[in-house]
N, C-alpha and C positions, 0 to 999 in steps of 0.2 A: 714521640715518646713510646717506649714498648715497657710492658706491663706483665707482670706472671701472677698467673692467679692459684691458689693452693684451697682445696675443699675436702675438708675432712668429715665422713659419716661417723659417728658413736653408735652409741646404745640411745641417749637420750636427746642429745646435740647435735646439729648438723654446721660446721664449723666452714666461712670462705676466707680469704685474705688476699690481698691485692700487695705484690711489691713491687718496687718500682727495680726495673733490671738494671738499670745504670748509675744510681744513688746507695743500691743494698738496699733499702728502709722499707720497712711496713709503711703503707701507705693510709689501708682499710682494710678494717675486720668487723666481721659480723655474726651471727648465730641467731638457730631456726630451730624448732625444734625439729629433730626426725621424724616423716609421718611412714606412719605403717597402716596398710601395706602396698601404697602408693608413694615412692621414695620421692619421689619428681617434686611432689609440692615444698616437702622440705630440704631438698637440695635446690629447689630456685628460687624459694623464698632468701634464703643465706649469699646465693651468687648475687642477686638482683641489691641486695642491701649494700654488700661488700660494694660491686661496681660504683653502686648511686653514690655512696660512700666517698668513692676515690675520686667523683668526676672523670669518670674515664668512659666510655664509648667500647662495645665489643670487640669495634675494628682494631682497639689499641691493645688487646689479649693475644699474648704473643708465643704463650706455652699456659697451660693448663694439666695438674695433677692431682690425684686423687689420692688419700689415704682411706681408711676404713677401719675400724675395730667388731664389723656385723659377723667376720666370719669367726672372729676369735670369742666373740660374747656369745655366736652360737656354739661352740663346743662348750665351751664351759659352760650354758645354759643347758645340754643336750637338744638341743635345736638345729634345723635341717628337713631334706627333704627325707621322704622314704624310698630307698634304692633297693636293687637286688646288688649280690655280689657274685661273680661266675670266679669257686675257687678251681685251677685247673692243674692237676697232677699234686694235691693239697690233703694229709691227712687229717684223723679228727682232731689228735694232737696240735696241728698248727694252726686249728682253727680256735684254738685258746690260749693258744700265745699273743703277747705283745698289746693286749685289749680289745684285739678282735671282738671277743664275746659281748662286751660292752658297748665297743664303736657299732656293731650291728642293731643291737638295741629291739632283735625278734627279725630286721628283713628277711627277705627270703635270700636261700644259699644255693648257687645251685654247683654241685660238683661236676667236676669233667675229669677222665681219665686223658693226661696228656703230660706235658711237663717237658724240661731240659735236665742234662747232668752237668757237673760243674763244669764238663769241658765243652758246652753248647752242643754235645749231640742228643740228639730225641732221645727220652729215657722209654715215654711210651704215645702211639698214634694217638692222636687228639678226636675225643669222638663229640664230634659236629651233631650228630644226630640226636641225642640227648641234649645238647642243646636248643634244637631246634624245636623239642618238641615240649620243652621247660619254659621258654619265652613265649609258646601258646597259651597256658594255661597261670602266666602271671596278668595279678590283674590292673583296671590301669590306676590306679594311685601310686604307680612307681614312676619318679621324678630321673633316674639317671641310673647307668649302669659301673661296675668296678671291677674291675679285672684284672687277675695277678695269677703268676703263671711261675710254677719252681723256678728257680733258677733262669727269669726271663731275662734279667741284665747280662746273661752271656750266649742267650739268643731267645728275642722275643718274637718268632715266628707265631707261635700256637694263640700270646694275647693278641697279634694281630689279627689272625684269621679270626679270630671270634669280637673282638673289635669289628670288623666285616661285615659279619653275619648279624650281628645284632645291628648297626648301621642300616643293612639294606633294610631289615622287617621292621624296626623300630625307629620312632622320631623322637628320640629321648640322646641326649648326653652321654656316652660311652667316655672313663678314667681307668687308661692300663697304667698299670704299674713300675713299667719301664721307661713311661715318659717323665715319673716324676723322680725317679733316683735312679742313679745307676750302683749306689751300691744293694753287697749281697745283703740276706736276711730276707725271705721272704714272707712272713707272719706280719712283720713291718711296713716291708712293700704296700703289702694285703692293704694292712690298715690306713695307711697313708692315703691310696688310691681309693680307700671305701668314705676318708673323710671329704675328699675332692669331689668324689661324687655328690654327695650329702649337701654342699657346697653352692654345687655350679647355681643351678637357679637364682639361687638369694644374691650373690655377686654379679649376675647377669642383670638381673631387674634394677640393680642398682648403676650399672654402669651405663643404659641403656636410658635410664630414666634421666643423668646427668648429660649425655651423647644428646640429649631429645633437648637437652635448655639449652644449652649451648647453644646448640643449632640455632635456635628461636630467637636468641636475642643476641645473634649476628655475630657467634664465636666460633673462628674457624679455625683456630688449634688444634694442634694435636692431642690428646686427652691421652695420659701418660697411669698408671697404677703405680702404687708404691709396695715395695715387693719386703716377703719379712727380714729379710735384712737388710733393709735399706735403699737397696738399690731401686730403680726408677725401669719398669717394662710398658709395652705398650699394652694397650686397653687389649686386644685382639687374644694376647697370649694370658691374660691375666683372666679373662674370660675361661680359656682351657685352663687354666690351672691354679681357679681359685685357693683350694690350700696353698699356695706360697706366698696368698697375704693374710696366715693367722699372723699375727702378730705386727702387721704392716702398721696398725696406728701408732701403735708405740716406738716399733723403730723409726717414723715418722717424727713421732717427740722428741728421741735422743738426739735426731739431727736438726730437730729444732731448739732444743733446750739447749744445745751447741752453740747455733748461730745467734741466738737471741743472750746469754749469758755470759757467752768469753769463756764459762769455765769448761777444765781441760780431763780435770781428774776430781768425778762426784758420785755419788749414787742420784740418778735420776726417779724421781716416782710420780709416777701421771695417775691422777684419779681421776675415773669417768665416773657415767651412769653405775656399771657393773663392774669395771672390774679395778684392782689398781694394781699398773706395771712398774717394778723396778727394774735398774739397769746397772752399770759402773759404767761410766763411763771413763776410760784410761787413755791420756796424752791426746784426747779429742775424738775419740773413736769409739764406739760401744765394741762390746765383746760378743763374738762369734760363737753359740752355741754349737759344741764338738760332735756332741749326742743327738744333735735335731731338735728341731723345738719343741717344747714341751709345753700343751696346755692343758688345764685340769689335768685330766688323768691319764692323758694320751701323750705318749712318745712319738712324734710321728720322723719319717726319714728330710722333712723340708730343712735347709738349710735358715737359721735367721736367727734372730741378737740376743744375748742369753739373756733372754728374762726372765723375770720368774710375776709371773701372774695368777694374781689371789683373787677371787669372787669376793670384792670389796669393793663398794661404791657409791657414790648418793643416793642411789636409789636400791639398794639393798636391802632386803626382805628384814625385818628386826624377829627374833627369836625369843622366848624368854625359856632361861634355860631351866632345864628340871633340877628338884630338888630342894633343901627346906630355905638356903638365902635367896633363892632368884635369880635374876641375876639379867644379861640380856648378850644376845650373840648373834653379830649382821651375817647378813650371805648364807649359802653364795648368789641365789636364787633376784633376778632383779625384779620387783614388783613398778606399775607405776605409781607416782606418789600421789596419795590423794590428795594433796594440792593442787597437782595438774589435774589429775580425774575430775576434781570441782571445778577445775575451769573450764573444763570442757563439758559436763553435766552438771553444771551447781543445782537443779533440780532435784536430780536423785540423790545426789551426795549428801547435798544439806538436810532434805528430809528425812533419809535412812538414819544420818550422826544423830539428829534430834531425838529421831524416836530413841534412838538406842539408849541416849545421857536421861532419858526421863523413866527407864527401869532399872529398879534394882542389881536385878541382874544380868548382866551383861550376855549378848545374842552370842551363839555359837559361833557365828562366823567373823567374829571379831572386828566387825566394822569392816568390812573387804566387799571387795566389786570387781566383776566380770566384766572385759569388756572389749569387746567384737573387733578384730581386726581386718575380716572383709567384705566386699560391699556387697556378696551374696553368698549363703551358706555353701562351702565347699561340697563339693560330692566325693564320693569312697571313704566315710565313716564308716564305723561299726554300727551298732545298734543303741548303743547305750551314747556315745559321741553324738550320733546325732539327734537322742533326748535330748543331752545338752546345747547341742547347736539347735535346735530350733526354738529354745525357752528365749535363745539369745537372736532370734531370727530379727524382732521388734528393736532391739540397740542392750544396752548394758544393762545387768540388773545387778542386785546382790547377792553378795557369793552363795545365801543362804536359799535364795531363787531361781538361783542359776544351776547348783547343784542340792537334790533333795533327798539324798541316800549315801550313804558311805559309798555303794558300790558304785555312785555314779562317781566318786573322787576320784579314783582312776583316769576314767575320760576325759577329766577335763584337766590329768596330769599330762595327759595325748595331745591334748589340742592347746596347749600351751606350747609342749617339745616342739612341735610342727609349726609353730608361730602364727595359730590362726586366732587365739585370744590370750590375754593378758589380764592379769590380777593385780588391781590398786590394791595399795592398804601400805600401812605405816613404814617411812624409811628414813634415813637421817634427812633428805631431804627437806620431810615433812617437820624434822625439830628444827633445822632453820630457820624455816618460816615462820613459827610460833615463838621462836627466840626473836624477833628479827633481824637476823645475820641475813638474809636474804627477801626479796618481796618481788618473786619474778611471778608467783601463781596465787594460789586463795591461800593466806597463811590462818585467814579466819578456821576453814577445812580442815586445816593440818593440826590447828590447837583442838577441833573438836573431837576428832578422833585419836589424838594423845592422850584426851582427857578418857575419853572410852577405854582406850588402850590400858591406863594405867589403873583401872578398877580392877583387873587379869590379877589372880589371886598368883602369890609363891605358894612351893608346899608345906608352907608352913601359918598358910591360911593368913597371912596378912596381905593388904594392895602392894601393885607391883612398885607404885609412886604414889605421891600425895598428891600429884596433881599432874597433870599434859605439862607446866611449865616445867618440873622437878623429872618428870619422866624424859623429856628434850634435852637436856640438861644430861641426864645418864645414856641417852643414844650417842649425845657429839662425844661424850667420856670415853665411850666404850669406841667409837670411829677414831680414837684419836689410840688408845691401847694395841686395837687388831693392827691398824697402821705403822705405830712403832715396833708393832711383832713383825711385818712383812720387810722392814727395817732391818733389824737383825739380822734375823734369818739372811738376807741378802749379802749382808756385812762380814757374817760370818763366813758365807760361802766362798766369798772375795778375796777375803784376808790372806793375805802371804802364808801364814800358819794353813796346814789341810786338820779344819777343824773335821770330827767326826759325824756332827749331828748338827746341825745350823737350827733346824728347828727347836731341838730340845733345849740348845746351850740358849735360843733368843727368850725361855721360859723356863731357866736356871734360876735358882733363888738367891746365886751369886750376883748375876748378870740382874736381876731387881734391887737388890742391895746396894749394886755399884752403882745404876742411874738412880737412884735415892740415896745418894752419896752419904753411905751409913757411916756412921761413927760411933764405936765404942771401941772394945777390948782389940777388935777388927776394925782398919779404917777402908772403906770401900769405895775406888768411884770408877765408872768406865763413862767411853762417851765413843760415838763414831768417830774415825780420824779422818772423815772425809764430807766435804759440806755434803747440803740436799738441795737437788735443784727439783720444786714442786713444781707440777704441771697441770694444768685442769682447771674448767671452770669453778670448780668449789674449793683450789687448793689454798687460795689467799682465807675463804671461811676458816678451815680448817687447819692447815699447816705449824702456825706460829707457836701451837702447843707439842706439837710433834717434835719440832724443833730443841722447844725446851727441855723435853723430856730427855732426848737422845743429844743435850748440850751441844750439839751441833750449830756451823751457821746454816740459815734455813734462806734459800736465793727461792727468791716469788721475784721472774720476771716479769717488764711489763711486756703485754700481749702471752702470755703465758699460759693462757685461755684457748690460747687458738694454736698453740703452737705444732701439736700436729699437723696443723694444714699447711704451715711453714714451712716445717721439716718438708712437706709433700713436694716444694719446688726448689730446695736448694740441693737436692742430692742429683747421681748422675745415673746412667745406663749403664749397668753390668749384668753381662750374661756368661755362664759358665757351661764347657761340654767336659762329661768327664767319660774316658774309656779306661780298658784293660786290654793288659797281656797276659798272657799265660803261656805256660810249658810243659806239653804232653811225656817230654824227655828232649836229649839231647839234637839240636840242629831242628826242632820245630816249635816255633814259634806261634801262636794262635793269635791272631787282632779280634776283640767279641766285636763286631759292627751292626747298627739298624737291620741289615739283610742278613747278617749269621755272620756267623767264624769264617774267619778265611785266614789263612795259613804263608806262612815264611819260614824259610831257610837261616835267613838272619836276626840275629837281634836285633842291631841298632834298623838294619830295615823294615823290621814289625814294628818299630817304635817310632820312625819317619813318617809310616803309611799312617800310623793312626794317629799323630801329629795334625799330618797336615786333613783329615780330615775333620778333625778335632777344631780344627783352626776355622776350616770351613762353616762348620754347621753354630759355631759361635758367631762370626762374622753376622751370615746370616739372618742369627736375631737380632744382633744390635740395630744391623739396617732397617731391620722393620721396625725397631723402634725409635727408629729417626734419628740415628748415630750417623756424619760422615768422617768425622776425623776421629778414627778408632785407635787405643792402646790396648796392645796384647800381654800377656804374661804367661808364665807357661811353668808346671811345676810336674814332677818328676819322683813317686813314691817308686823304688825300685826295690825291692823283695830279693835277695842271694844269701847262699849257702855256703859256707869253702868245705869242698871234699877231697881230700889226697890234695894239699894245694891248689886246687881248680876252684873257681868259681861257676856255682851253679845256680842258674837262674831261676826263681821260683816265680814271678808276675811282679806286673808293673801297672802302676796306675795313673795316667795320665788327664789333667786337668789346662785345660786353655781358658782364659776370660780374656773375656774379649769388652771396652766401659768406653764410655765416651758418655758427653754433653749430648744431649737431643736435640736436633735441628728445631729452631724456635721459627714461627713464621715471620713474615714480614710484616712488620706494621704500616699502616696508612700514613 
């Protein structure tokens, strides 16, 4: 019997599943939590469960794939390493375009004079020497490097040399810019290369950690990454170019929410921990983001499935908003829930809540807790960071112990972004438990701290709720509201109609009147015209009111919970090369290739040459990631002019994919 196993990382889940390859059917599924910042435990606590599950033996795992939502929940958390970025022939202007200013987040920058023009000749000498003498005096808390160079997609000479240079003197991760797009826009580029940097570690540890259990309990698979739009690469490549699995969980889900559903044409919406992904899925296929994926606030140039992803999730920081009704507003920020924080310290948790419910007036720090994600204080703080990191040297305190100064808030906004510690405190999670819709952690915890939570005065000086149960009650309300917004807004954007505003129209006063199917003088009703396939382990909690809301059929299938991990082995290998042509004027030709421009007399012969190279360096990767019977495709953007009846050629852009099934081992 051969056997495919699919393992999916979250934010707060670590999801396995076992199917059987020659039946289709889930066999066994399981779930662990995510441990941080040691993945290994909870990625082979969930293998080990799923296998024991199936009855099946190591020897019987016959492909193995991995999905992830770590890199996508850390942009949208601001989380990552800290990088330098080397901009090269790059002004100030571009250094503020496209969110660079953002994405950097203060790294260090270092400028080089160098660059291409758009026909890949040198615009000016790359000075090496400035860099060399920039990469002395950075210091070592920098985790990887980013490099992007004008105009490198039509000759990236200059990022490689300095790709080289920082190689030979540094042991860190070097991300040029021309390995992850080949189109133009350099600010983009920039950003794209400066998120991959940011990136690599946290995808490394994780794939490494999964690489290390395998091995252990006698799995000798190929271990496969799920890439953002779907497609299936090998672990090797997906290590270099972690950005092209933001978004990998979720297009994991669409192709599971596929195979587990039947349905062809839906809006897909996966809630995790942090975030929740919607999709359309149309005639069986998600939709290809044109623009590059977009998460939070970042545009970047990755290719993958237009989703559109909201800092929305079980485990979602609860807000209460300003002003005189109150009111409450999740995300985007993921806190852990004190229900797990109590199960993993009932100690501290239970006697912090106590103290707090037996005064008056409730502690500043609103019932919240610090709590250490490594097993030795990092080195290269600041001064004030490592205040806080050493109050936290003994294990978790409260937030009100762990920071004792406004000026120390800061720090320990730093060492959250960097993923060295984490904030429990109240999240819809926590009103499940005290509702009992759920009883996976202390629900005892989670009602004590609603009950604290809901003393939080509005400004209009009344409690925020009567009680932890009445205030759990307004969290699932308000999870179920933001939800049907991220609803619309998608629906809108979908719709055959090019509505102008998706957001505003999903918070139109028409568009509320219609799902409260008003009736008077005006008879109002709208509804989606397209079901909802929920995904997630809390989407069955959750879902059936969303459903209602938005009159929709609401599809909770079963395993629905795991189903990214699904999606993770029913998809295939595709890998794409794309190049250009170009024309300096008549009878010359330019091919941009790896090694620079190189020039033709022909057109259809510049367009053969860079074909069949094209054709090559796809091949290529499919092989490494264990394709032998490959389908090609091959498409053809050609750019002309007519002048005086002539056709004049302005560029072309050339794209090969290269997809196959990945070689499965042999089973026992």
């Amino acid at each position: 019997m051969a056997y495919l196993l699919g393992v999916d990382t979250g934010g707060t889940y670590t999801d396995a599943v076992v199917i059987d390859e020659a039946k289709d059917v889930v066999v066994a599924s399981a779930k662990a939590l995510t441990s941080r910042p040691d993945l290994a435990q909870g990625v082979g606590a969930a293998i080990d469960a799923a296998i024991a599950d199936a009855g099946v033996s190591g020897a019987d795992i016959v492909m193995v794939s991995l999905s992830t939502t770590l890199a996508t929940n850390a942009l949208v958390e601001g989380q990552g390493g800290r990088i330098a970025f080397i901009a090269i022939g790059f002004d100030d202007a571009d250094l503020t375009r496209a969110g660079l200013t953002d994405a950097l987040r203060g790294d260090p920058v270092i400028r080089l004079a160098g660059g291409h023009n758009h026909a890949g000749a040198e615009a000016r000498p790359l000075d090496l020497r400035t860099l060399q003498t920039a990469l002395g005096d950075l210091d070592d808390g920098i985790t990887g490097f980013a490099v992007a160079a004008s105009f490198a997609t039509r000759n990236p000479a200059h990022e490689i040399a300095v790709r080289d240079m920082i190689r030979a003197r540094m042991d860190r991760p070097v991300s040029c810019s021309h390995d992850l797009s080949q189109a133009l826009g350099g600010p983009k580029r920039a950003l794209t290369a400066v998120l991959n940097a940011r990136l690599i570690g946290m995808l490394d540890r994780l794939i490494t950690a999964c690489e290390d259990h395998l091995r252990a309990v006698g799995i000798g698979a190929r271990l496969m990454v799920v890439r953002g739009d779907g497609a299936l690469v090998s672990a090797d490549i997906a290590r270099e170019k972690p950005i092209e699995t933001i978004l990998s969980g979720p297009a994991a889900s669409i192709a599971g929410a596929s195979w587990l559903s039947g349905e062809t044409d839906a809006l897909v919406s996966d809630i995790g921990g942090t975030t929740t992904d919607v999709c359309l899925l149309r005639d069986g296929r998600p939709k290809i983001d044109p623009k590059g994926a977009l998460v939070g606030p970042f545009r970047t140039m990755v290719e993958a499935v237009a989703m559109r992803t909201t800092g929305l999730g079980g485990d979602s920081e609860v807000h209460v908003v300003e002003g005189l009704d109150g009111g409450l507003r999740l995300g985007p920020r993921r806190l852990m829930p004190i229900s797990l924080a109590a199960h993993h310290y009932p100690k501290l948790v239970h006697v912090a809540l106590e103290r707090g419910l037996s005064q008056d007036i409730p502690a500043s720090d609103g019932g919240q807790f610090v709590i250490p994600l490594w097993d030795q204080v990092p080195a290269g703080l600041d001064a004030r960071e490592q205040t806080v990191a050493d109050r936290l040297a003994d294990g978790p305190l409260r937030l009100g112990h762990a920071v004792q100064s406004r000026m120390e808030s800061p720090a320990l906004g730093r060492l959250v972004g960097r993923g060295l510690v984490i904030v429990a405190g109240v999240t819809p999670s926590d009103a499940s438990h005290a509702l009992g819709l759920v009883d996976a952690w202390d629900g005892e915890a989670a009602l004590k701290a609603l009950t604290l939570f809901a003393r939080r005065r509005t400004g209009a000086g009344t409690r925020l709720a009567e009680d932890g149960h009445a205030l759990a009650r307004q969290i699932i309300d308000q999870l179920t509201a933001q939800t049907v917004d991220c609803l619309l807004q998608a629906g809108f954007a979908e719709d055959d109609l090019d509505w102008a505003d998706p957001a505003a129209l999903a918070q139109h006063p028409l568009t509320t009147a219609g799902l409260e199917h008003h009736k008077g003088v005006v008879q109002m009703q709208m509804s989606l015209g397209v079901p909802v396939i929920g995904l997630g382990a809390s989407a069955a909690t959750y879902y059936g009111a969303v459903g209602d809301r938005l009159g929709t059929r609401m599809v909770l299938p079963e395993h629905g919970g795991v189903a990214n991990a699904i999606g993770a082995v029913v998809g295939q290998v595709r890998m794409q090369a794309t190049g250009t042509v170009t024309s300096a004027g008549e009878g010359s030709f330019a091919v941009h290739l790896p090694q620079g421009p190189q020039t033709f007399a022909d057109r259809d012969e510049a367009l053969g040459a860079l074909e069949a190279v094209l054709r090559s360096e796809a091949e290529a990767l499919v092989r490494a990631s264990g394709v032998e019977e490959i389908r090609f495709s091959v498409s053809r953007d050609i750019s002309e002019i007519t002048v005086e009846a002539r056709a004049m050629f302005i560029e072309a852009t050339l794209r090969v994919e290269a997809s196959g099934r990945p070689r499965i081992a042999s089973s026992a």
